[in-house]
C-alpha positions in Angstrom: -37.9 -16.4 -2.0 -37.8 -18.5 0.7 -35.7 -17.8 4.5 -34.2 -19.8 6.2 -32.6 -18.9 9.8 -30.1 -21.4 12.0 -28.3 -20.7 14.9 -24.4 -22.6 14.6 -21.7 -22.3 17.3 -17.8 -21.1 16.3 -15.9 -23.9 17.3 -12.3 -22.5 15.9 -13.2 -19.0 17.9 -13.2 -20.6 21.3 -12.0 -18.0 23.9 -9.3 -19.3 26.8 -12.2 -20.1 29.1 -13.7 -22.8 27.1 -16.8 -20.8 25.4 -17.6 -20.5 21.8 -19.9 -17.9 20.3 -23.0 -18.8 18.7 -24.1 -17.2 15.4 -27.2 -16.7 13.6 -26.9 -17.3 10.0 -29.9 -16.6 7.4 -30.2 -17.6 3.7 -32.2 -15.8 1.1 -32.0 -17.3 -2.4 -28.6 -19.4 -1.8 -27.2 -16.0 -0.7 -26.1 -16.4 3.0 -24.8 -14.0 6.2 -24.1 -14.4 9.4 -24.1 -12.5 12.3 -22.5 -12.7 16.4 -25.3 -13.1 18.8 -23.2 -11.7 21.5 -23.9 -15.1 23.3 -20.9 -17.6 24.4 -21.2 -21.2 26.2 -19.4 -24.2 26.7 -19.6 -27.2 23.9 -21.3 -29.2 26.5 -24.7 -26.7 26.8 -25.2 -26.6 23.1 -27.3 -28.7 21.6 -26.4 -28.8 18.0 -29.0 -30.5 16.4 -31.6 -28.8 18.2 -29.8 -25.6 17.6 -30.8 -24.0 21.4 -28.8 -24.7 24.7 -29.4 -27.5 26.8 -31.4 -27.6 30.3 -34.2 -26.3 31.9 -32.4 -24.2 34.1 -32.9 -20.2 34.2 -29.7 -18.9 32.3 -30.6 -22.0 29.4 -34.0 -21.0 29.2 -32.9 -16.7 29.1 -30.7 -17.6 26.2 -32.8 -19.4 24.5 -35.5 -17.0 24.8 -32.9 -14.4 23.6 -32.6 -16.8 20.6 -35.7 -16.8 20.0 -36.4 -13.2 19.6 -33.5 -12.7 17.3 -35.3 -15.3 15.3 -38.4 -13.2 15.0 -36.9 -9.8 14.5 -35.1 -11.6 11.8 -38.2 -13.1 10.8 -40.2 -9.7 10.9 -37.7 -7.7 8.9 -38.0 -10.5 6.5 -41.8 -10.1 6.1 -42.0 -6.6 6.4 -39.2 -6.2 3.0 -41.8 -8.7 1.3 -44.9 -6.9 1.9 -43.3 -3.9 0.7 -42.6 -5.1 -2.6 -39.1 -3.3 -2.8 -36.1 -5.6 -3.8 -33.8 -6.9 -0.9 -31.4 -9.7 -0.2 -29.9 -10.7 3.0 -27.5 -7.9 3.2 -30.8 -6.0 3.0 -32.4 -7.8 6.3 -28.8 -7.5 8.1 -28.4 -4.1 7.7 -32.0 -3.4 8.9 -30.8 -5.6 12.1 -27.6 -3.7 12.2 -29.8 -0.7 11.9 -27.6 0.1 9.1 -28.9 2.5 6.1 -29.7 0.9 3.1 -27.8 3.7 1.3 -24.3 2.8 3.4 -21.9 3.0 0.4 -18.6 2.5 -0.8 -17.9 6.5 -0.7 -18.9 6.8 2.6 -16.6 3.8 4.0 -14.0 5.4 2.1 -14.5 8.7 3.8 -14.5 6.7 7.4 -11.3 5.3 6.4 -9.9 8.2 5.3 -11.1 10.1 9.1 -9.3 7.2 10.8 -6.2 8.1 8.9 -6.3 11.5 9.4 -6.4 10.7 13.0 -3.1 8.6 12.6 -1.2 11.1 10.6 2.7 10.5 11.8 1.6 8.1 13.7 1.7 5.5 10.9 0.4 7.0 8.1 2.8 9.9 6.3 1.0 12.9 4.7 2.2 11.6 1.3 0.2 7.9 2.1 -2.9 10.3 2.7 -2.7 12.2 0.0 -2.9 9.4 -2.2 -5.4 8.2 -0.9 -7.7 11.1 -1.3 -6.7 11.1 -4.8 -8.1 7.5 -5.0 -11.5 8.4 -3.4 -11.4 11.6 -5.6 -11.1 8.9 -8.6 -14.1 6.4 -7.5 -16.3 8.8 -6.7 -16.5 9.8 -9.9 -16.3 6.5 -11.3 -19.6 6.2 -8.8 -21.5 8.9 -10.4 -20.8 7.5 -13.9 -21.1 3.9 -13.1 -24.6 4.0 -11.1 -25.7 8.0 -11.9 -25.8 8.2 -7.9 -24.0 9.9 -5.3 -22.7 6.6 -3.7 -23.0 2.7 -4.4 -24.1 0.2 -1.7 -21.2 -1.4 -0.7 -22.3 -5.2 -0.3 -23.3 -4.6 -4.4 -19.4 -4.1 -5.4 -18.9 -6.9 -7.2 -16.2 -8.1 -9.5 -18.2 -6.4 -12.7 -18.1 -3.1 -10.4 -14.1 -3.5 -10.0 -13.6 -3.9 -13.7 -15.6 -1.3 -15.0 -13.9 0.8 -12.6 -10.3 -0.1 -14.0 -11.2 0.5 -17.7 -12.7 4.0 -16.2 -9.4 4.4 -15.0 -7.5 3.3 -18.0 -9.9 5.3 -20.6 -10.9 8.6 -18.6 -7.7 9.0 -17.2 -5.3 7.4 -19.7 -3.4 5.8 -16.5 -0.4 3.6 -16.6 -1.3 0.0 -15.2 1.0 0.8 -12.2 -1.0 4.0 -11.4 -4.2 1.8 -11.6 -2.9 -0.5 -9.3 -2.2 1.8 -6.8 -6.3 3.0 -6.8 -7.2 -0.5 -6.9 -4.9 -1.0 -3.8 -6.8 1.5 -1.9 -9.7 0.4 -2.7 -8.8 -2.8 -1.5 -8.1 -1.8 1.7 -11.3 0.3 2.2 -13.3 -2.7 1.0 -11.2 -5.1 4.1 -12.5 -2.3 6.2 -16.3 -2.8 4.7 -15.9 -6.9 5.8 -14.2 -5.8 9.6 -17.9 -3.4 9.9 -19.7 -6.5 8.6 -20.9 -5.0 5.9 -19.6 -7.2 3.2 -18.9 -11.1 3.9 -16.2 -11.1 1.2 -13.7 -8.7 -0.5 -14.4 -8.7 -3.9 -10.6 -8.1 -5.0 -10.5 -12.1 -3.8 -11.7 -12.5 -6.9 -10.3 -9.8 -8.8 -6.8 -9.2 -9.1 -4.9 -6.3 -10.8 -1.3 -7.2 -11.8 1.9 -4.8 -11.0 3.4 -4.1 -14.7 7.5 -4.6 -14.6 8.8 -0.9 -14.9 12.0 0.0 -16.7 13.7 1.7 -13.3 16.9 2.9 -15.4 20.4 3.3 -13.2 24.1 4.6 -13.5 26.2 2.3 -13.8 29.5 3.0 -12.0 31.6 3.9 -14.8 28.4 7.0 -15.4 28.6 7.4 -11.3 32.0 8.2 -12.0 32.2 10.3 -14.6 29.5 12.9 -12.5 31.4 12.8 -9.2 34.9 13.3 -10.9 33.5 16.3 -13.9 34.8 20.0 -12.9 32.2 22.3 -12.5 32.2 26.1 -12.0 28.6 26.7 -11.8 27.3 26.9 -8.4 24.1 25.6 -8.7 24.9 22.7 -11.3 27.4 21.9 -8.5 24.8 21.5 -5.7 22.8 19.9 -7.5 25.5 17.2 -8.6 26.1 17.0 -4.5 22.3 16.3 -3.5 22.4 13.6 -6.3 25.5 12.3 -5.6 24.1 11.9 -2.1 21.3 10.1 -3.3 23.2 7.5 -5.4 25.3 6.5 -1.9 22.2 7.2 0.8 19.6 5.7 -1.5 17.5 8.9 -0.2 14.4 9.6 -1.8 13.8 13.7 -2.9 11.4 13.8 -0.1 13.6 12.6 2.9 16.9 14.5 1.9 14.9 17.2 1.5 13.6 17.4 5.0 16.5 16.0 6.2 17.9 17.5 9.6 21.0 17.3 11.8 18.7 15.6 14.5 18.4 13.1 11.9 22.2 12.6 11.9 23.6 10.1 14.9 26.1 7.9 15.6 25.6 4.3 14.9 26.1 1.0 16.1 30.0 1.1 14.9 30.1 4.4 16.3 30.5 5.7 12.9 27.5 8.7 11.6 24.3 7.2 10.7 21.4 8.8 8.8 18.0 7.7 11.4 14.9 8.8 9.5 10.8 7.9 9.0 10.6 7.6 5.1 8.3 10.2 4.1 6.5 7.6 1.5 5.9 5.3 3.9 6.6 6.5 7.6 8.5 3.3 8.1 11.9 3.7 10.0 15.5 3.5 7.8 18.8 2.9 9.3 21.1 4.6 6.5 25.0 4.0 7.6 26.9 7.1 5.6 29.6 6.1 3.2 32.8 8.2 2.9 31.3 9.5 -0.6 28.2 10.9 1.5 29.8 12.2 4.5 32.8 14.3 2.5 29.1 15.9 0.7 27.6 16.5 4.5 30.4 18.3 5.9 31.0 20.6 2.5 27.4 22.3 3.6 27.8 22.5 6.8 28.9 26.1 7.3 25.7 27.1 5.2 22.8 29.1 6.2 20.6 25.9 5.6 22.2 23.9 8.1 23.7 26.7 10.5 20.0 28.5 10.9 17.3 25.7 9.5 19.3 23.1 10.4 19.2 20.9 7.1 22.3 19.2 6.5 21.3 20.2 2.3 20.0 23.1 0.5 17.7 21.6 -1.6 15.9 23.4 -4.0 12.2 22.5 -5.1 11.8 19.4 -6.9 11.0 21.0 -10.3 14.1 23.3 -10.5 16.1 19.8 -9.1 14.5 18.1 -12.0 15.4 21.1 -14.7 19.1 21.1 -13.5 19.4 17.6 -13.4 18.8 17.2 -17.5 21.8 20.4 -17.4 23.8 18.1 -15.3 23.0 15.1 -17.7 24.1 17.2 -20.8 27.3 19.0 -19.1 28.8 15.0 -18.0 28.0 13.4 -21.6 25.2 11.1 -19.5 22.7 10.0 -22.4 19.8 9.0 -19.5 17.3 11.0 -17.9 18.7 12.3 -14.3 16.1 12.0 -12.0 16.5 11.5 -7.7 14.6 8.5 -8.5 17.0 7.1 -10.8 19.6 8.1 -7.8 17.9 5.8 -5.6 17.6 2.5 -8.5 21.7 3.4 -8.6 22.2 2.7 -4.7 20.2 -0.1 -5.0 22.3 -1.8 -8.0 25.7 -0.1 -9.0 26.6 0.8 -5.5 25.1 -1.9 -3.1 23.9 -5.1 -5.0 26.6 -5.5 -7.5 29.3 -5.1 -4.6 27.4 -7.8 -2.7 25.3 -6.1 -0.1 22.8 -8.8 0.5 19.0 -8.2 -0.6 18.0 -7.9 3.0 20.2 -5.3 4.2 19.7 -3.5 1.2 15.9 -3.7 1.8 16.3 -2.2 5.4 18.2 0.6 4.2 15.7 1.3 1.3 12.5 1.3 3.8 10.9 -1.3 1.7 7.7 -2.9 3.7 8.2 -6.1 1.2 11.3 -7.5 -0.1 10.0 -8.2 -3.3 10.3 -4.7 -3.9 13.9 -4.6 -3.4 14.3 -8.0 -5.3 12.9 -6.3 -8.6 16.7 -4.5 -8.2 18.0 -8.2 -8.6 16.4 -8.7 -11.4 17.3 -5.8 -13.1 20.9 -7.1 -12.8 20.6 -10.2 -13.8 18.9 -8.9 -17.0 22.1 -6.4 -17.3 24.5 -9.2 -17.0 22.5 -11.1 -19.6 22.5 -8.7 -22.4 25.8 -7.8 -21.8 26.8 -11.5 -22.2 24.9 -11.4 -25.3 26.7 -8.7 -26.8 30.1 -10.2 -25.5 28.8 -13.6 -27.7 28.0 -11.4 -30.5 31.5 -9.5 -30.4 33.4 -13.0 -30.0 31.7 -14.2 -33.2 32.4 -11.4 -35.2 36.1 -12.1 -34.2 36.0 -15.6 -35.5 35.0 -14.9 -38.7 37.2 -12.2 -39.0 39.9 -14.6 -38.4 38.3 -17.2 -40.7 
C-alpha cells in the first residue's frame, strides 16, 4: 500500500477576486480523496509543477509551511493506521483528519437529516414528507442490522452491492410494490447527497444504481361515470356528503388530505376576481392556485350554514378517511359504477375527464395539481392516449364485424 499526497489548485472554483483554492489530494491503492486546504491565491503564485506557491516572501513561505504540515499529519495518520495493523483506506486517513469517527454511519446521517427536517417542518417540509421519511430510516435500519449484524454501516462502504441487497430486503421482507421501493430508495438517496455535502463520501452510490418508477394503473371516471354520480337521487345523508366531498375532488383535483383541512381562510378571490381555492399541498408543502368551477362552488355554498364551517371554519365536513373510503364502495354500488371509488381516483378524474380531455394544457394542469415535476402530470397524458387507443381498437373491431355481416 503505497501513499501518495499532491497538492492541485481548483481552477473552475475561482472566487470574483481572482483566487482559487488549493486542495490536497491523497491516493491509497488507486482509491483517491481530496480535501479544501482552506488556502486561496491567485494563478500567478502557484507553482504547479512544484506544487507550493511561488516567492520567498513571508505570506509564500507561511503557506507553504502550512502545506507542509498538512503533508505530515497526512503522512503520520498514514503511518500510524499501518503500524496498527487494522484495515483502512483513504476515507479512513480523511476522517482521522476530519476528526471524524470511524463508526460515522449511514444511520446516523440519516438521523442528522431527519433533525434538519424536523427543524424545517412548514417551512418546506409537510409533516406527511417527514413521516415518510422516518418510515424509510425505520426500514434501513433494519436492513443495517441484517445486512452487517451492526448497529450502523460506515457510510463511505455503501456501495452499489449495499443498495441492492437493500432493495431485495425490501422486496422479500416486506413484500413491497416496486413504487413503494422507490420511494425508500429515494430517501436514501437524498441522505447519501447529504453524506457527499459533509465530505464523507466522494460519490453517491445511486450514480450508479438506479431504481426504476413502475407505470401504475391510476384508474378515472370518465364523464359519462362523473355524470351518472352528480345527477343520482339520494336520500341518505351521509352517502350524500360523501358524493359532495368527491364530487369536489373530481372538479378541485384536491387530495383527502387538503380538503380535509381545508378552511375559509383558504378561500380568496382570484386574479379574475372570481373564488379561488390558495392552499400548501399537505404531500408536498408546495403552493396550488385552484380556480373553483361552478360544479365546486354550488358544493361550497350547500355547507356553508354547517357547524363545520360556521364554528371550525372548514368549508366541508369530512369524515375520517377510512369511513370516506367505506362509503365510497356504497356510493359505487348505489350509482351502478363498476370501479373502486377512492379520493385518489377523484384527483386522476380532474386530471383527465375534466381538465386534459377539455384541453387544459399540461402545464396549467400541473400548477393546479402541485406537481414539483411535470412528468408527473404527463403520465395523465399518457393514460389518455392509451384510452383513445383501445377505444379505436374496439371501434376497428366493431366496424369489421359490420362488414362481414353485410358480406
Amino acid at each position: 500500500m503505497r501513499l501518495t499526497i499532491n497538492f492541485i489548485v481548483k481552477k473552475a472554483r475561482q472566487k470574483i477576486n481572482g483566487e482559487i483554492p488549493v486542495y490536497v489530494r491523497f491516493t491509497l491503492d488507486s482509491k483517491r480523496v481530496e480535501l479544501s486546504t482552506g488556502i486561496y491565491c491567485h494563478p500567478d503564485k502557484w507553482d504547479e509543477s512544484g506544487q507550493h506557491f511561488n516567492g520567498r516572501n513571508e505570506r509564500a513561505q507561511i503557506l507553504n509551511n502550512r502545506l507542509s504540515k498538512i503533508q505530515n499529519e497526512i503522512q503520520d495518520h498514514y503511518n500510524l493506521l499501518k503500524s496498527s495493523g487494522e484495515d483502512f483506506d483513504v476515507i479512513t486517513i480523511k476522517n482521522r483528519i476530519r476528526n471524524i469517527d470511524d463508526s460515522e454511519g449511514i444511520l446516523k446521517v440519516f438521523d442528522y437529516y431527519l433533525r434538519n427536517m424536523s427543524e424545517k417542518l412548514g417551512k418546506g417540509y409537510s409533516k406527511e414528507t417527514y413521516k415518510h421519511y422516518k418510515s424509510s430510516r425505520k426500514r434501513l435500519g433494519e436492513f443495517v442490522r441484517k445486512f452487517s449484524m451492526r448497529k450502523d454501516y460506515p457510510v463511505e462502504k455503501v456501495d452499489y452491492k449495499f443498495l441492492e441487497a437493500f432493495d431485495v430486503y425490501l422486496k422479500k421482507e416486506y413484500k413491497v410494490h416496486q413504487n413503494t421501493a422507490w420511494n425508500y430508495h429515494k430517501h436514501t438517496r437524498r441522505v447519501l447527497n447529504l453524506a457527499v455535502s459533509m465530505d464523507l463520501i466522494e460519490k453517491n452510490p445511486y450514480k450508479k444504481y438506479k431504481i426504476p418508477l413502475a407505470e401504475t394503473n391510476r384508474d378515472f371516471l370518465t364523464a359519462t361515470e362523473l355524470s351518472t354520480i352528480q345527477d343520482k337521487e339520494i336520500k341518505v345523508q351521509r352517502l350524500d356528503t360523501i358524493r359532495d366531498i368527491f364530487v369536489f375532488a373530481c372538479y378541485t383535483g384536491l387530495s383527502y388530505s387538503d380538503i380535509a383541512k381545508l378552511h375559509k381562510d383558504h378561500l380568496r378571490k382570484g386574479i379574475d376576481e372570481n373564488d379561488w381555492i390558495f392552499i400548501n399541498r399537505t404531500k408536498t408543502n408546495n403552493r396550488c392556485r385552484i380556480p373553483v368551477l361552478p360544479e365546486a362552488n354550488i358544493i361550497l355554498k350547500k355547507y356553508q350554514n354547517t357547524p363545520h364551517y360556521q364554528v371550525k371554519g372548514l368549508l366541508l365536513p369530512v369524515l375520517t378517511n377510512q369511513k370516506m373510503n367505506s362509503y365510497l364502495k356504497e356510493l359505487a354500488d348505489i350509482c351502478g359504477i363498476n370501479k373502486e371509488l377512492t379520493m385518489h381516483m377523484a384527483r386522476h378524474t380532474f386530471a383527465t375527464t375534466v381538465t386534459l380531455s377539455n384541453g387544459v394544457p399540461l402545464e396549467t394542469v400541473s400548477k393546479i395539481l402541485g406537481h414539483t415535476n411535470l412528468k408527473t402530470t404527463q403520465i395523465y397524458a399518457k393514460i389518455l392516449d392509451q384510452k383513445i387507443s383501445d377505444d379505436i381498437k374496439q371501434l376497428q373491431i366493431k366496424l369489421e364485424s359490420n362488414k362481414k355481416a353485410r358480406i
